[in-house]
Short mmCIF file of the C-alpha atoms (twelve columns), coordinates in Angstrom:
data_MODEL
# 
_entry.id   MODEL 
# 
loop_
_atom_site.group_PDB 
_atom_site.id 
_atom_site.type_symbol 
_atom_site.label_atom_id 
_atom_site.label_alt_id 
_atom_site.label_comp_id 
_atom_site.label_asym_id 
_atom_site.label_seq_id 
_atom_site.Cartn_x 
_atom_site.Cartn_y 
_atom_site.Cartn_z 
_atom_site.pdbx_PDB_model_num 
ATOM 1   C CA . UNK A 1   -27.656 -8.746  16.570  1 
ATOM 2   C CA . UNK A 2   -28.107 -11.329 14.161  1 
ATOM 3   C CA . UNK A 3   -25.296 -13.415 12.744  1 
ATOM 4   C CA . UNK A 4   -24.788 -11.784 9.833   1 
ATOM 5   C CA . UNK A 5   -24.840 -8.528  11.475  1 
ATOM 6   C CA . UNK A 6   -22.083 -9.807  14.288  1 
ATOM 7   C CA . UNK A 7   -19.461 -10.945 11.018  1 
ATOM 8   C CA . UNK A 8   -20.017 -7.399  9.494   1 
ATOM 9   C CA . UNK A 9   -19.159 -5.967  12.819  1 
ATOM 10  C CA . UNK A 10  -16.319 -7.765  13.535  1 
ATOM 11  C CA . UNK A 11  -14.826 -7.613  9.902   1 
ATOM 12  C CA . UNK A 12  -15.076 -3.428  10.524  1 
ATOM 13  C CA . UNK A 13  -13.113 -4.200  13.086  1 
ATOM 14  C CA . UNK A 14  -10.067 -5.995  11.258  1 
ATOM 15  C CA . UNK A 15  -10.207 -3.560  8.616   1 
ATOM 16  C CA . UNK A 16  -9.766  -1.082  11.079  1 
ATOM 17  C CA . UNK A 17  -6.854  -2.399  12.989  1 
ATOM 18  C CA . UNK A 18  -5.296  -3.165  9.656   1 
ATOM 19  C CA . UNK A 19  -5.464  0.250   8.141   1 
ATOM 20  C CA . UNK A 20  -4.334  1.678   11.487  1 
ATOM 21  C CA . UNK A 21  -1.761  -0.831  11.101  1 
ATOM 22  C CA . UNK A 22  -0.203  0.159   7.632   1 
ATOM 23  C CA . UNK A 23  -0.490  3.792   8.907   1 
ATOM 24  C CA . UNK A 24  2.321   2.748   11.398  1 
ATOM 25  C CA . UNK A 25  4.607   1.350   9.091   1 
ATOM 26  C CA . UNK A 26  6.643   4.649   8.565   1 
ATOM 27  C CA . UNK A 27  8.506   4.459   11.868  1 
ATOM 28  C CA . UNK A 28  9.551   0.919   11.673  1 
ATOM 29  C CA . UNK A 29  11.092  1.335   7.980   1 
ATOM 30  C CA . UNK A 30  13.102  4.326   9.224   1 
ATOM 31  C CA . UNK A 31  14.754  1.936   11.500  1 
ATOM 32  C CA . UNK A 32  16.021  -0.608  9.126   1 
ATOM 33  C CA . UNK A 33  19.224  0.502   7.236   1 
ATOM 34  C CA . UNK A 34  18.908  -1.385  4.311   1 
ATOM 35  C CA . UNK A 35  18.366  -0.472  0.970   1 
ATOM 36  C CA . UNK A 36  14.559  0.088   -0.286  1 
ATOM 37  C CA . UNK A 37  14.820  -2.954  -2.682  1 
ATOM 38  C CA . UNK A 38  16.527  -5.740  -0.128  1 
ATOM 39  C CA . UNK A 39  13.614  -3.933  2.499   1 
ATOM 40  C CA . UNK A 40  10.968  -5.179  -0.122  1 
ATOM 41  C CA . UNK A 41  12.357  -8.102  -0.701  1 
ATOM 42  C CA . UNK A 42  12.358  -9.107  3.040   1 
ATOM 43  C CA . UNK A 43  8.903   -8.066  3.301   1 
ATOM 44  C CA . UNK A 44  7.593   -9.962  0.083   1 
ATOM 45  C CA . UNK A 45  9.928   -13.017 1.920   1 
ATOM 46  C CA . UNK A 46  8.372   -12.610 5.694   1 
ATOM 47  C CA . UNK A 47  5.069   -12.574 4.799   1 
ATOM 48  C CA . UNK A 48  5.451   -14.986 2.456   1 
ATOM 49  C CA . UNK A 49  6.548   -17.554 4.945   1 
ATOM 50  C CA . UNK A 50  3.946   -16.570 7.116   1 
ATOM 51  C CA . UNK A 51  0.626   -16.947 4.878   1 
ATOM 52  C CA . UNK A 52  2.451   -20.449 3.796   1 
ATOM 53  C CA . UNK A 53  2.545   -21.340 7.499   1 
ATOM 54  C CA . UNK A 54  -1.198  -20.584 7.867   1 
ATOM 55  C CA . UNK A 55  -2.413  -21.968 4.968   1 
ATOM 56  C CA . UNK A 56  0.020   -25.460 6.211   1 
ATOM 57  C CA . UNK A 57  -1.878  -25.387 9.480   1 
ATOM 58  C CA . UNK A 58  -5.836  -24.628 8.010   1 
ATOM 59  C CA . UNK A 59  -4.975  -27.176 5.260   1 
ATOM 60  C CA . UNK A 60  -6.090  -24.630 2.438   1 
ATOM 61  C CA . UNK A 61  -5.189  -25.549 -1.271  1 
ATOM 62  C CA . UNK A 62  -4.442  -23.409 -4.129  1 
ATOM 63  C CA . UNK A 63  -6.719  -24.383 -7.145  1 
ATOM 64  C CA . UNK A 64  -3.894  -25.285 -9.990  1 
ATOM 65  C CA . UNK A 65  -6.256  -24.667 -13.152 1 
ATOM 66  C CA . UNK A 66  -6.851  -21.118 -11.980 1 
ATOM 67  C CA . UNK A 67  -3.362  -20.670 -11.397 1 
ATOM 68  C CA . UNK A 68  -2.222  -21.533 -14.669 1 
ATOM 69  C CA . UNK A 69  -5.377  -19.084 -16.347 1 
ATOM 70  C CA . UNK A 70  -4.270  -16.572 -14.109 1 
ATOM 71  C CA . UNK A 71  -0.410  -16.561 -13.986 1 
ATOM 72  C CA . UNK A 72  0.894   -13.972 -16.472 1 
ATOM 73  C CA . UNK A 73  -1.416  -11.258 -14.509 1 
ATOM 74  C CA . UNK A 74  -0.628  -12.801 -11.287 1 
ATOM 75  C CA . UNK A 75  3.221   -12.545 -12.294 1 
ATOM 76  C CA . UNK A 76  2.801   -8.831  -13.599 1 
ATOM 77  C CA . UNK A 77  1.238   -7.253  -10.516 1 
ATOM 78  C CA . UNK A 78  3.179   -9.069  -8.009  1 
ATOM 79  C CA . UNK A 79  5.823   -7.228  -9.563  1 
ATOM 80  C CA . UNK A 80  3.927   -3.927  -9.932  1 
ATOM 81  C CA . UNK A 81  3.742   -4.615  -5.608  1 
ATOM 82  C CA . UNK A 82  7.252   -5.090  -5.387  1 
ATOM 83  C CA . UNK A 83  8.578   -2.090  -7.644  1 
ATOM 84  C CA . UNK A 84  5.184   0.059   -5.551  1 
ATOM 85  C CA . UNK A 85  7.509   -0.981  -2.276  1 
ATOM 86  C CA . UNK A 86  10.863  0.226   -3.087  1 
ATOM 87  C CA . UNK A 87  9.654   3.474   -4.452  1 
ATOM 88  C CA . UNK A 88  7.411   4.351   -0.980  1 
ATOM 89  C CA . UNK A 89  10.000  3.146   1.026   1 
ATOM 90  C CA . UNK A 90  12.579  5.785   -0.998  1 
ATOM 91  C CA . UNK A 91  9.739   8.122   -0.633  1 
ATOM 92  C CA . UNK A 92  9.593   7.575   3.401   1 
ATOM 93  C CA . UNK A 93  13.665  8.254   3.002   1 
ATOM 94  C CA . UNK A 94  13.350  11.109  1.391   1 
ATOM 95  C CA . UNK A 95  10.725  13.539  2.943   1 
ATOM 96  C CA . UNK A 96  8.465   13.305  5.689   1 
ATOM 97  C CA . UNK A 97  6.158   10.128  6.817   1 
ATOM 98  C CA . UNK A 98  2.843   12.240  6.161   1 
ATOM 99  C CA . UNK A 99  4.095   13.774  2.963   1 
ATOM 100 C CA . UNK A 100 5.041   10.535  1.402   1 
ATOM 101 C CA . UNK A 101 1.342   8.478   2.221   1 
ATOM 102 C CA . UNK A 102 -0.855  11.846  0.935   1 
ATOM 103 C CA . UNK A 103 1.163   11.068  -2.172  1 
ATOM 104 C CA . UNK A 104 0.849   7.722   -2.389  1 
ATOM 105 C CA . UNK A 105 -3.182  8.073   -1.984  1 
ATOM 106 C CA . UNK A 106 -3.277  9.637   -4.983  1 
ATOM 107 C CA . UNK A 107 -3.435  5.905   -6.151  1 
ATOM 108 C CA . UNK A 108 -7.045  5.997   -6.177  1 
ATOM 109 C CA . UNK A 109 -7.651  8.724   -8.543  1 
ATOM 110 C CA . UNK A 110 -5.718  7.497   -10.765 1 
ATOM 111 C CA . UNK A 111 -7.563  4.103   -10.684 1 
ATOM 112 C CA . UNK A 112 -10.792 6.373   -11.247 1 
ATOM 113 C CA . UNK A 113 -9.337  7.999   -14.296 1 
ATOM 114 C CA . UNK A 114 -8.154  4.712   -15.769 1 
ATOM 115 C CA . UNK A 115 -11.084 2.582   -15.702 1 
ATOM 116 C CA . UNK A 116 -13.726 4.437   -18.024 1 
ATOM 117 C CA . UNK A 117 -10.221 3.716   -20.567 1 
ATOM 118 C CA . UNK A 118 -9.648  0.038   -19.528 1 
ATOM 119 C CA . UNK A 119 -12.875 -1.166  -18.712 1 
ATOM 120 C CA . UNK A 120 -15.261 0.954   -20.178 1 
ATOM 121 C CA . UNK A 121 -16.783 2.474   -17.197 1 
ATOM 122 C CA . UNK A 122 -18.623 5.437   -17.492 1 
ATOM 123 C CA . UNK A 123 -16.450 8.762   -16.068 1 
ATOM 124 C CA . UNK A 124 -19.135 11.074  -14.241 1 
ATOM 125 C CA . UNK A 125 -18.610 14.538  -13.553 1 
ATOM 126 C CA . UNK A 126 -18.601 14.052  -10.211 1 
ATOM 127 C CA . UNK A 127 -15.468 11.982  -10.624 1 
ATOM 128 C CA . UNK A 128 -13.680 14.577  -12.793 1 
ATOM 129 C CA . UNK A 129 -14.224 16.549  -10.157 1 
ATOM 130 C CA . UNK A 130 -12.746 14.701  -7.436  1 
ATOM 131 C CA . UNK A 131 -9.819  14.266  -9.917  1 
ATOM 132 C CA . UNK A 132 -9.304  17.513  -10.743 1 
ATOM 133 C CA . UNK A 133 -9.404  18.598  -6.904  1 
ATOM 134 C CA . UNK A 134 -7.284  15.688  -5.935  1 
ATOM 135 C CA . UNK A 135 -4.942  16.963  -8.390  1 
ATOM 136 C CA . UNK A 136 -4.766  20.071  -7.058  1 
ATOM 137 C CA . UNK A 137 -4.212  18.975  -3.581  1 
ATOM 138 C CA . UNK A 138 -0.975  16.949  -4.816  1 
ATOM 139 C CA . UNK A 139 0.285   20.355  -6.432  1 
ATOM 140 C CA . UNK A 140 -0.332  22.173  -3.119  1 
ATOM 141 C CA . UNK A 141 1.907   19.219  -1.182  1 
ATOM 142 C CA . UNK A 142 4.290   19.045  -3.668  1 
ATOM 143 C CA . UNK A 143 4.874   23.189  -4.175  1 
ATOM 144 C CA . UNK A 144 4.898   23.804  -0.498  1 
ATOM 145 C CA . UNK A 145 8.172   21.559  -0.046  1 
ATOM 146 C CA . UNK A 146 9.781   22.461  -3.411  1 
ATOM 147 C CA . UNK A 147 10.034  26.094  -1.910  1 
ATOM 148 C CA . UNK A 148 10.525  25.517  2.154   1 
ATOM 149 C CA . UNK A 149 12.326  21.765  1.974   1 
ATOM 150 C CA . UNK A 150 13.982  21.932  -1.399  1 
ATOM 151 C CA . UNK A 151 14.652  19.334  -3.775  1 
ATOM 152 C CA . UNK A 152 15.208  16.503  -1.073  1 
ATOM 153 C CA . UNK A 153 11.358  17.116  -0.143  1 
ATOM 154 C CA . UNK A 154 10.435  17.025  -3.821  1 
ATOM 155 C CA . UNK A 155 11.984  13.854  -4.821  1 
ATOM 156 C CA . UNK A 156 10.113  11.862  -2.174  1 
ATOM 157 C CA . UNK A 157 6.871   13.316  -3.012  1 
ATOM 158 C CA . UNK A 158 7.581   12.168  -6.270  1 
ATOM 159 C CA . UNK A 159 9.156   8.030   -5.510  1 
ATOM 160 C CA . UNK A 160 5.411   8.411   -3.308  1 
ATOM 161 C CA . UNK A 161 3.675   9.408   -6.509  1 
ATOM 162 C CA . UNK A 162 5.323   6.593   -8.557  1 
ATOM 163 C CA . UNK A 163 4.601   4.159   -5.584  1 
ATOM 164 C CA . UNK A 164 0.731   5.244   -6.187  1 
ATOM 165 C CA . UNK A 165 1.349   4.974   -9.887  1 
ATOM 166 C CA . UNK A 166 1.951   1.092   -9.439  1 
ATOM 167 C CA . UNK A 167 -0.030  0.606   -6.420  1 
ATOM 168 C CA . UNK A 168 -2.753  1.301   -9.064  1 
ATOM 169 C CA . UNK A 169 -1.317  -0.979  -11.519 1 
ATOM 170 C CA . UNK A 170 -1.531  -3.808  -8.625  1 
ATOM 171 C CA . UNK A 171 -5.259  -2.343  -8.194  1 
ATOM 172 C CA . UNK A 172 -6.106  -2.778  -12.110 1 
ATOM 173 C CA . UNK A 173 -4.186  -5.865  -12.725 1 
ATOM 174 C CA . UNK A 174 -6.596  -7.306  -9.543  1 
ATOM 175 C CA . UNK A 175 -9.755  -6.644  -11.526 1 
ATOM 176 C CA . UNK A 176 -8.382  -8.794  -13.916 1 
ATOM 177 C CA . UNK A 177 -8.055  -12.292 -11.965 1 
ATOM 178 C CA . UNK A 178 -11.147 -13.556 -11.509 1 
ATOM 179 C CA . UNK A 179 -10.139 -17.779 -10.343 1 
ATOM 180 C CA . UNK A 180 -7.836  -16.934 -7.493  1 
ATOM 181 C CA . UNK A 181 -9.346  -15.047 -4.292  1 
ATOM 182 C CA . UNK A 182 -8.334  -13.095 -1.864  1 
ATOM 183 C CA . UNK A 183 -5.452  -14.616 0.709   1 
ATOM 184 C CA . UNK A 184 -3.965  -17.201 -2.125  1 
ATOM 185 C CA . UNK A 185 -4.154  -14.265 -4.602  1 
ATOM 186 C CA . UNK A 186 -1.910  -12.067 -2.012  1 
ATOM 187 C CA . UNK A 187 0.252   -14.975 -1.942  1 
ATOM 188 C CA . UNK A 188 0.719   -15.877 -4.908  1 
ATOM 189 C CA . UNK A 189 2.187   -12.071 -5.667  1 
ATOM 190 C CA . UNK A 190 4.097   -11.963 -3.004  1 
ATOM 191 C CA . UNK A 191 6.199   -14.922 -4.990  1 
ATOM 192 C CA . UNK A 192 5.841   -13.256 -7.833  1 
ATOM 193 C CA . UNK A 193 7.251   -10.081 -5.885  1 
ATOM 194 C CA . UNK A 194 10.013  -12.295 -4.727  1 
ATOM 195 C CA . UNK A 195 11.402  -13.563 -8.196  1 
ATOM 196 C CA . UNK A 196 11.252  -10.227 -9.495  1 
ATOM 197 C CA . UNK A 197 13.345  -8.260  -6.488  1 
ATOM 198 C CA . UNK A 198 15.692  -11.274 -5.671  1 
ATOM 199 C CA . UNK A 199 17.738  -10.187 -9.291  1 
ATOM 200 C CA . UNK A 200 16.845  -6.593  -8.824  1 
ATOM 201 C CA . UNK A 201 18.732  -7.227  -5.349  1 
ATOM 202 C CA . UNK A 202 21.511  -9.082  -6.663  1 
ATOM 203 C CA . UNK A 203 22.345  -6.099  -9.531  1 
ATOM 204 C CA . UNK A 204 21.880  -2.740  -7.633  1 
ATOM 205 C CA . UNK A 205 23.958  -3.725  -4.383  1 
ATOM 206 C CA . UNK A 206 23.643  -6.983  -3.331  1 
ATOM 207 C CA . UNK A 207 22.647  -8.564  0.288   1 
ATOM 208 C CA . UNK A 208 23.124  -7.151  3.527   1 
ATOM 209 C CA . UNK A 209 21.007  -8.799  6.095   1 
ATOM 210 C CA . UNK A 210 23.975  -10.041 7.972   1 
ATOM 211 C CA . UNK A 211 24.995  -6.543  8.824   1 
ATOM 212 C CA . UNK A 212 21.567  -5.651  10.624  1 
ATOM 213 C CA . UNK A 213 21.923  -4.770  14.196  1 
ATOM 214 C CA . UNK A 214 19.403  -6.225  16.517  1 
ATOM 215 C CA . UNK A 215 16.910  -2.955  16.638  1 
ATOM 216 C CA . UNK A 216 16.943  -3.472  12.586  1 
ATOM 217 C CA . UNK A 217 16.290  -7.131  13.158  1 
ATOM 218 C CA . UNK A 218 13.465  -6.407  15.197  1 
ATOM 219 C CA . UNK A 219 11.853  -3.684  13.220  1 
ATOM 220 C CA . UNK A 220 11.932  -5.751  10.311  1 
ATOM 221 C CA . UNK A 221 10.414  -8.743  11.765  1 
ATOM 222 C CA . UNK A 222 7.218   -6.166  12.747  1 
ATOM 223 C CA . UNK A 223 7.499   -5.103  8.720   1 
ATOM 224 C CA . UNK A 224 7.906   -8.792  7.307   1 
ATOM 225 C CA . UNK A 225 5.758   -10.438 9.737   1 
ATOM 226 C CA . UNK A 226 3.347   -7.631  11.679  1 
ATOM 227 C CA . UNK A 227 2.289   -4.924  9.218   1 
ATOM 228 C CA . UNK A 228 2.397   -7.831  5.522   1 
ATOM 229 C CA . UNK A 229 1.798   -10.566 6.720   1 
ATOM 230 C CA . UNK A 230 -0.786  -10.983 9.589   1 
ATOM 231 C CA . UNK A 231 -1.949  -7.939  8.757   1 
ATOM 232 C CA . UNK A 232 -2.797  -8.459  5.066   1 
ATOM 233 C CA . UNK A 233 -4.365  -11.663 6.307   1 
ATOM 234 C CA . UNK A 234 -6.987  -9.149  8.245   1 
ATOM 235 C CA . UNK A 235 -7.481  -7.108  5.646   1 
ATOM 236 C CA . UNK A 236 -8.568  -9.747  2.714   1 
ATOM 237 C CA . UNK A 237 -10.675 -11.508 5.562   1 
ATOM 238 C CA . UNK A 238 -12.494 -8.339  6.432   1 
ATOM 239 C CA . UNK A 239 -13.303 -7.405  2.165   1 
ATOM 240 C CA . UNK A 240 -15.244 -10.637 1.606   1 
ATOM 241 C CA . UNK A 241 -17.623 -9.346  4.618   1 
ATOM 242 C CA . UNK A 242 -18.296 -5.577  3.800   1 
ATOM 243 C CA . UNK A 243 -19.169 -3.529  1.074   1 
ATOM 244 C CA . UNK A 244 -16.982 -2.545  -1.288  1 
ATOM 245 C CA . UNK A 245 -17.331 1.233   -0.516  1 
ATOM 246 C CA . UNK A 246 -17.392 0.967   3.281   1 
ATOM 247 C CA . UNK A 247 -13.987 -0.673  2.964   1 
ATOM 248 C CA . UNK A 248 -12.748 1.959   0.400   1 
ATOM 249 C CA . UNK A 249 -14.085 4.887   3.349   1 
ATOM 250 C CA . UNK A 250 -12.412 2.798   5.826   1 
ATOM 251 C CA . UNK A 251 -9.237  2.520   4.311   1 
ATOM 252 C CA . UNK A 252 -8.465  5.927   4.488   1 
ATOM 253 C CA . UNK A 253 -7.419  5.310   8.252   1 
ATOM 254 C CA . UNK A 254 -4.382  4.496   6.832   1 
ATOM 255 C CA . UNK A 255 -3.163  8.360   5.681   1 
ATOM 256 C CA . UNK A 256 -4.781  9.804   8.360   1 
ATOM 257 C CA . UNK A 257 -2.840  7.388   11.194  1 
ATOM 258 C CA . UNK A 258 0.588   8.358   9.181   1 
ATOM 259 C CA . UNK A 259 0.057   11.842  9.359   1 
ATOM 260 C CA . UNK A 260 -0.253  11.829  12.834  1 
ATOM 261 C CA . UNK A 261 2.444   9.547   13.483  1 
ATOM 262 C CA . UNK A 262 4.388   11.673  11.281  1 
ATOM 263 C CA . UNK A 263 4.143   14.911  13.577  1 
ATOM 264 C CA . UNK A 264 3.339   13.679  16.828  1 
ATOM 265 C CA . UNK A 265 6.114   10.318  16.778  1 
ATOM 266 C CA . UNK A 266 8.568   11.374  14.457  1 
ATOM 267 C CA . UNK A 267 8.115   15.118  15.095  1 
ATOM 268 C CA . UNK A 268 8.099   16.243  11.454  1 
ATOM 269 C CA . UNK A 269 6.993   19.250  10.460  1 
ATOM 270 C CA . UNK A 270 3.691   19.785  8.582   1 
ATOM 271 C CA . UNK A 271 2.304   23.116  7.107   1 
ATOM 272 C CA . UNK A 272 -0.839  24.780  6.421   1 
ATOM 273 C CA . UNK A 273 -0.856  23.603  2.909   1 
ATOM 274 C CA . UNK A 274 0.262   20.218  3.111   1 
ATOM 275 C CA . UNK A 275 -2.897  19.618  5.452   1 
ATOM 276 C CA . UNK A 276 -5.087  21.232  2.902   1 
ATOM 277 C CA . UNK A 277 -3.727  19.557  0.305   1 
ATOM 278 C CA . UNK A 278 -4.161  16.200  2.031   1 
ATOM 279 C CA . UNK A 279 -7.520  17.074  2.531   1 
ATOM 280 C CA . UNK A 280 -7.959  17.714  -1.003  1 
ATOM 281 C CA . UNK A 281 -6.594  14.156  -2.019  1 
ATOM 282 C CA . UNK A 282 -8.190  12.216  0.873   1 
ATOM 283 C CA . UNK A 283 -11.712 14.298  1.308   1 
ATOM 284 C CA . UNK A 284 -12.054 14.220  -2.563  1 
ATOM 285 C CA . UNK A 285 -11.407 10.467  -2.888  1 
ATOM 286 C CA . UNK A 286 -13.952 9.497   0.020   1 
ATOM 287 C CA . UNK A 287 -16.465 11.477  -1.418  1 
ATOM 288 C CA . UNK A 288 -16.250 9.869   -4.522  1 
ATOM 289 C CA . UNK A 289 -16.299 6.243   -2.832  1 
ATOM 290 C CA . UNK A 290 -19.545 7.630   -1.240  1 
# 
């Protein structure tokens, strides 16, 4: 294997430890008893640190003139990633692990929908398709648990819809920042995510870290540190060595890992429909990646 061939090969693999990785992430927020806002906050803060560290130790600098270009759109979807955040991690409150990602990946579609509007890229009927069948698959998850979970069920289907609603806000708002790449992009909104939820913090409840016990200290160290920031690092190396739909395909890991540790970890019940409708979102969105 050549040496092109052996980066390719080994960036499959970090993209596929990473999205296995985020499909974990469930469990370990259900064991931190703080509020979804102070949770993202801690997160943004973790792997915020972390990143710093690294670039500190591989002596990487952040190009100043781009920043400046770039800031108001950097600013803007670092908060889109902290407001995406606290509304999946009410979502993961709320309802089940697996109901709350199939939501979220509706995130995609809506990014396919948007474009042809914002960019001007051409909407093919294939893609209406996938939208329209996507669409449907939501309304299967989201009827299914109106009538056997009630409303509980219902809201967090809905915080995971508005978590895919800014997730593709962060997606869009990307497309838009051209001079700053990959890890010192992710950085540089995780700041941004900071010095928007450090007020939101302060106004809906204020701080609470000092009451964590050591099992919520330890799970959020895996959030903060594990699942943001080592394993964000992964996932932006991995992008600049595959093609953009392979990595699309591939990140589809992530739902299919959280329904599983949804029913076979957490032992939450899943129904005929919700797996079709997942199906519906997650087949539907690979195929039109493909």
């Amino acid at each position: 294997m050549n040496e092109a061939g052996q980066h390719s090969k080994k960036a499959r693999t970090e993209l596929i430890c990473s999205m296995t990785v985020f499909g974990t992430i469930g469990i370990f927020v259900r064991g931190i008893p703080l509020p979804s806002g102070e949770l993202a906050l801690y997160r943004a803060v973790l792997a915020a640190l972390l990143i710093l560290g690294y670039f500190l130790f591989s002596r990487i600098r952040i190009d100043r003139s781009s920043l400046k270009r770039e800031l108001i759109i950097l600013l803007a979807s670092g908060a889109a990633m902290g407001i995406n955040w606290i509304l999946l991690f009410e979502a993961y409150r709320y309802t089940t692990v697996s109901a709350a990602t199939l939501s979220y990946y509706f995130a995609p579609v809506i990014v396919t929908v948007l474009c042809p509007v914002l960019f001007h890229e051409k909407l093919t009927k294939k893609q209406v398709l996938c939208f329209v069948m996507s669409t449907a698959g939501v309304v299967m998850i989201i009827g299914v648990h109106n009538l056997d979970g009630g409303g509980r069920d219902l809201i967090g289907i809905l915080f995971g819809l508005g978590a895919a609603v800014f997730y593709a806000s962060v997606i869009l708002l990307n497309k838009l920042i051209k001079g700053v790449s990959g890890i010192q992009r992710t950085f540089l909104q995780f700041l941004a995510a900071i010095a928007v939820l450090i007020p939101y913090v302060a106004c809906t409840g204020g701080f609470h870290l000092a009451e964590l016990s050591r099992a919520g200290w330890g799970n959020l160290l895996i959030v903060g540190l594990f699942h943001t920031g080592i394993t964000y690092c992964m996932y932006f190396s991995s992008l600049k060595e595959l093609r953009g739909q392979e990595a699309a395909i591939l990140s589809y890991i992530d739902p299919m890992v959280a329904v599983l540790i949804s029913v076979l970890v957490l032992g939450e019940s899943i129904t005929g429909f919700q797996v079709i409708g997942g199906m519906l979102i997650i087949g539907f969105a690979v195929w039109n990646e493909i």
